[in-house]
C-alpha positions as CSV (number, residue, x, y, z in Angstrom):
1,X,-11.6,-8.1,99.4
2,X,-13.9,-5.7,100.4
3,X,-16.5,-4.1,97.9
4,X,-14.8,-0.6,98.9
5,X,-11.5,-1.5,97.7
6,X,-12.5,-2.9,94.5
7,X,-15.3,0.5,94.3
8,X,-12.1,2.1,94.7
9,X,-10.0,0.4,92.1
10,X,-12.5,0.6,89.6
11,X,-12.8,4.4,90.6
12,X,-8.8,4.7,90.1
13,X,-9.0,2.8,87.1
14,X,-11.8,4.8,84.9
15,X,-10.4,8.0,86.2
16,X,-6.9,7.0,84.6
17,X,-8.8,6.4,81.7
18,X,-10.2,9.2,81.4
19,X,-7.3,11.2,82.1
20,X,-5.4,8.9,79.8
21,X,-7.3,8.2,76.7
22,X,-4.0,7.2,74.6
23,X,-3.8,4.1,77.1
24,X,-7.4,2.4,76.5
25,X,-6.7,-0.1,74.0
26,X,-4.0,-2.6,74.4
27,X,-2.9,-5.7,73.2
28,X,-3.1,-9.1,74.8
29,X,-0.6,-11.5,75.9
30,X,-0.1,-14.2,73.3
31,X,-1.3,-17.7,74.6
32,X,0.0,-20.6,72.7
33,X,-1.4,-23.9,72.4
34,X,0.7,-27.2,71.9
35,X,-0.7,-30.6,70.9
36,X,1.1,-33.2,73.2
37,X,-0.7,-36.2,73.3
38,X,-3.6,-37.2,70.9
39,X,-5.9,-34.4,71.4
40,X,-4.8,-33.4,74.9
41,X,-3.6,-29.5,74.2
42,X,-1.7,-27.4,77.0
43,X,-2.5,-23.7,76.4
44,X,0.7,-21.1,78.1
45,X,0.4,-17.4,78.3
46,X,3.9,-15.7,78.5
47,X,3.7,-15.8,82.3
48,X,3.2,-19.2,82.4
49,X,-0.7,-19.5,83.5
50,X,-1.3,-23.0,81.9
51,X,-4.8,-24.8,81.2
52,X,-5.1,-28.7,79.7
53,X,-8.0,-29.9,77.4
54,X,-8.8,-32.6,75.9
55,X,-11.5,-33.8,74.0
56,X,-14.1,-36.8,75.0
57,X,-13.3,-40.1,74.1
58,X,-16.2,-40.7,71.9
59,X,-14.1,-38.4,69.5
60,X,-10.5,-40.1,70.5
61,X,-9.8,-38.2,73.0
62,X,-8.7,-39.0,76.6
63,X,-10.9,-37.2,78.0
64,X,-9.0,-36.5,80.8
65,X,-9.7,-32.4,81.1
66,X,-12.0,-30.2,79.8
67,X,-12.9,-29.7,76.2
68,X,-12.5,-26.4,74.6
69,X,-15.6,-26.0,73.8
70,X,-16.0,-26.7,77.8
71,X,-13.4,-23.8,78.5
72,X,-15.4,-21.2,76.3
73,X,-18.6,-21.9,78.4
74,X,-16.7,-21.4,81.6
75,X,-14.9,-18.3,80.1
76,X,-18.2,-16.3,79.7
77,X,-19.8,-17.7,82.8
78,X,-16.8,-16.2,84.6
79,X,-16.6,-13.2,82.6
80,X,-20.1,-12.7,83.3
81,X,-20.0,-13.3,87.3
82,X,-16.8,-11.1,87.6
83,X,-18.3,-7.9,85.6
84,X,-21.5,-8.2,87.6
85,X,-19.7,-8.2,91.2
86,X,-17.4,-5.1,89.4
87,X,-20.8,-3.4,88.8
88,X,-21.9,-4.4,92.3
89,X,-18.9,-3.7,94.0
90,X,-19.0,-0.2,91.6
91,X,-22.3,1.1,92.8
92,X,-21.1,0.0,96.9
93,X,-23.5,-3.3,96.5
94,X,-22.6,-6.4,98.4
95,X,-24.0,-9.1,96.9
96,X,-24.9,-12.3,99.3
97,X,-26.0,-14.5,96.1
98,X,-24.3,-14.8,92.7
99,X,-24.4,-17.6,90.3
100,X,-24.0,-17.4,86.4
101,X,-24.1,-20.5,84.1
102,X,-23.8,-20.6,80.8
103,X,-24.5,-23.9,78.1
104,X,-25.2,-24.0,74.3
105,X,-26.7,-26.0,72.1
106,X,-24.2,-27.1,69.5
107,X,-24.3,-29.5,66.2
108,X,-22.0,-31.5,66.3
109,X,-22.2,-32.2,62.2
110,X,-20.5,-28.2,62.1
111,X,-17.5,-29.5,64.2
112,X,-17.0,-33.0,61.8
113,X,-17.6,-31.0,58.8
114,X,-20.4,-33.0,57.8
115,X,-22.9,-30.8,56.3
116,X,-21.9,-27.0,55.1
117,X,-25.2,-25.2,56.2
118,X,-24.5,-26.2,59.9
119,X,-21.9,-23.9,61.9
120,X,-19.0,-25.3,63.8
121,X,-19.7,-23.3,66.3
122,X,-22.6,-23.2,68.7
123,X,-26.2,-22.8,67.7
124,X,-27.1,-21.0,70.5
125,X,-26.1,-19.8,74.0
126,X,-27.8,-18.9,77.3
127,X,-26.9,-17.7,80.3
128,X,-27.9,-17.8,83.7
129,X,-27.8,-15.4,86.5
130,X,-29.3,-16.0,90.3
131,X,-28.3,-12.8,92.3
132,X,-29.4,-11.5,95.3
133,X,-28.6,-8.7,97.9
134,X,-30.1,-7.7,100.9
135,X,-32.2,-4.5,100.7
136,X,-31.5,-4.5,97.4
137,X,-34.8,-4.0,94.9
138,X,-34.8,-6.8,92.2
139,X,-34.7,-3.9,89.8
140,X,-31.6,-2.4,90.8
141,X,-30.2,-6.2,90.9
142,X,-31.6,-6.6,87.3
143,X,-29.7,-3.1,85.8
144,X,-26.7,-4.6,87.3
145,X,-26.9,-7.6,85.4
146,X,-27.9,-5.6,82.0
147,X,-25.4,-3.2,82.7
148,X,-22.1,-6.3,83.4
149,X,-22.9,-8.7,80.5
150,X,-23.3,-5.6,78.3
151,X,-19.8,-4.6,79.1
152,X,-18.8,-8.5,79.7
153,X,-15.7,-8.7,77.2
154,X,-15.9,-12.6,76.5
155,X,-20.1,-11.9,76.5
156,X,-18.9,-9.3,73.8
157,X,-17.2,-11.5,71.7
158,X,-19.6,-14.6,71.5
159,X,-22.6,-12.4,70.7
160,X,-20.6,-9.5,68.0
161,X,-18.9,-10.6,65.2
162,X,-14.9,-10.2,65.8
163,X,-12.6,-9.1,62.8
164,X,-9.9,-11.9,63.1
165,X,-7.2,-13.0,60.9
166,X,-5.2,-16.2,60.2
167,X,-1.3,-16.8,59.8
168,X,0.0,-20.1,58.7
169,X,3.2,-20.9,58.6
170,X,4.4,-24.1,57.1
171,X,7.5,-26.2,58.8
């Protein structure tokens, strides 16, 4: 696709927005996870995308996909890479280079429960980004990038603390 189509879309998009407040919040698809084997988990949205993970086998696992905490990585370091080539693409900017990783250090006593003080979650995250256009002033490139993982939605979510409930149901 051409960066004038998706300038376009995203054009089409905000103007409907804008036109169409009532229509900016929505709710997302339910995805539901079911434990098959051990600890390998198949995750299904309702129109039937499917991802596997399991966990290493140090933990009993098979490890014969990646780990959640794998898929949460890749998640914002393809949130991240899409919302800078929208912003790209949004201010007619081809980009020749782009390249976002992302990693964590984690604690693994949070994840065992071993010791209260330490979260199950990840310590910390970074992020990575190598982009490059040509004729393109590294500080335009650099707005771009504070601009996109500003309005990243998964970069949103693993830096600002969610409201989020929990419903159990017993069989």
């Amino acid at each position: 696709m051409s960066v004038e189509h998706i300038q376009n879309s995203v054009k089409d998009v905000i103007s409907y927005l804008s036109e169409h407040p009532e229509n900016t919040q929505s709710t997302s698809t339910p995805i539901t996870a079911v434990m098959e084997d051990d600890l390998r988990c198949r995750a299904t949205g309702v129109n039937g995308e499917t991802i596997i993970t399991d966990m290493p086998k140090a933990v009993g696992g098979g490890g014969s996909a990646p780990s959640p905490g794998w898929l949460s990585r890749a998640a914002l370091a393809t949130c991240d890479a899409t919302r800078i080539a929208l912003r790209a693409a949004e201010l007619g900017i081809a980009l020749d280079t782009l390249e976002v990783t992302a990693d964590s250090v984690d604690d693994d006593r949070g994840l065992f429960g071993m010791d209260k003080s330490v979260p199950a979650g990840s310590l910390s995250l970074r992020t990575r980004v190598k982009i490059g256009a040509v004729g393109v002033k590294a500080d335009v490139l650099r707005e771009i990038v504070d601009f996109a993982v500003t309005h990243s939605p998964v970069a949103d979510v693993c830096r600002r603390a969610t409201p989020s409930t929990l419903e159990v149901t017993i069989c």
